[in-house]
Residue, then its C-alpha position, 0 to 999 in steps of 0.5 A: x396873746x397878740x391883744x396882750x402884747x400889744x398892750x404891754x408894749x403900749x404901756x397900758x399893762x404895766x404888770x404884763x409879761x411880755x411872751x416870745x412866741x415862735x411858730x415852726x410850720x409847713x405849710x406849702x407841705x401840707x397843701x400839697x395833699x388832699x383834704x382827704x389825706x387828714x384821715x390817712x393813718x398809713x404808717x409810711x404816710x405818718x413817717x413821711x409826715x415825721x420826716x417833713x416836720x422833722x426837716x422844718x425844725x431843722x431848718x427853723x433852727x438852723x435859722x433862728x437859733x439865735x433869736x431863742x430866749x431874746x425875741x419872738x420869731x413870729x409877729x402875731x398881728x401880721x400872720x394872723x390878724 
């Protein structure tokens, strides 16, 4: 997508769609537990991790509810690449 898009904005895709893309994460959450937690089925562990997602989107939302539908709220190139 990132490829993609900056073909587009480079004017080298004229029939391209541009896509929004927003990424919600928690990351500084999830390193807190052990690798071994990915195997953790336990109720009260899944509820946990409910509450942590839950909370994020709250917070995404609360900040970037604006921007939905108008602009990405993530740049792929600089996260990822």
């Amino acid at each position: 997508m990132a490829f993609v898009t900056k073909l587009i904005d480079q004017g080298r895709l004229a029939d391209g769609k541009r896509m929004l893309i927003d990424v919600i994460e928690a990351e500084d959450a999830i390193r807190e537990f052990p690798g071994s937690c990915r195997l953790n089925n336990e109720w009260d562990f899944l509820c946990h991790l409910h509450g942590v997602g839950r909370a994020r989107a709250d917070q995404w939302l609360a900040e970037n509810f604006d921007h939905l539908g108008n602009t990405s709220t993530v740049d792929l190139e600089a996260k990822y690449f």
